[in-house]
N, C-alpha and C positions, 0 to 999 in steps of 0.2 A: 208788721204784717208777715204773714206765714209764708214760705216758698213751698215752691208743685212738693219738693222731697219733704217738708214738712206736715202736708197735708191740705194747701190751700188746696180748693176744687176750681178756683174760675181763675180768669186773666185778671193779671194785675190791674187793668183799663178799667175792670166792672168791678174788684172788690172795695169794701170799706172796711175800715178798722172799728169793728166789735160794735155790729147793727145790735139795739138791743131789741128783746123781744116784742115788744110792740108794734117797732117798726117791720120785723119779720111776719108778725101777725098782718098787718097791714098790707106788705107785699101780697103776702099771698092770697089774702082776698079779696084784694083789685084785680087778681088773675082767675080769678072763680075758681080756685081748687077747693075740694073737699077737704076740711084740714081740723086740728082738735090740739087744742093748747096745754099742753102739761107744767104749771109753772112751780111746783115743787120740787124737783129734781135737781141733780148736780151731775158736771162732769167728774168722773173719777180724778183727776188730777189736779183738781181743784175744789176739791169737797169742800173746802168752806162758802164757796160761793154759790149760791142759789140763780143759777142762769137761765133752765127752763129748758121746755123744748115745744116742736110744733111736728108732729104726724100729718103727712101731707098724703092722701090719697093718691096710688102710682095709678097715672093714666096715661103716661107719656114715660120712656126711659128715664130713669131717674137722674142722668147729667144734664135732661133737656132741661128740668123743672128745677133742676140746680141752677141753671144760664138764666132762664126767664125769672124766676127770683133776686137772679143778681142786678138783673138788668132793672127791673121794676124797685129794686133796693135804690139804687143809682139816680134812677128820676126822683124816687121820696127825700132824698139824703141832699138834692143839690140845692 
């Protein structure tokens, strides 16, 4: 797991080790956000692996909808 200087965004309390895309899909809309699945994609640093991403429509500051993702990860994951 990543530390705050490596770039986690939540508390340790509410992260999990490498939610996959499904489950992120799934978070997000048990939260009713507006949201659209790119599963093509790769992180630069990791170009062989095909991990995807999800465009969340900002409707709340984007740390908010970061915490309530986390948190909604955290109830799927237990």
């Amino acid at each position: 797991m990543k530390t705050r200087s490596e770039g986690r965004k939540v508390p340790k309390k509410l992260s999990r080790p490498s939610p996959n895309l499904g489950v992120l899909e799934k978070a997000v809309a048990n939260l009713g956000f507006s949201y659209k699945v790119i599963t093509d994609v790769t992180y630069p640093r990791f170009s062989w692996k095909k991990s995807g991403l999800i465009l969340v429509k900002k409707t709340k500051p984007k740390n908010r909808i970061i915490s309530e993702v986390a948190q909604e990860i955290s109830r799927l994951m237990v």
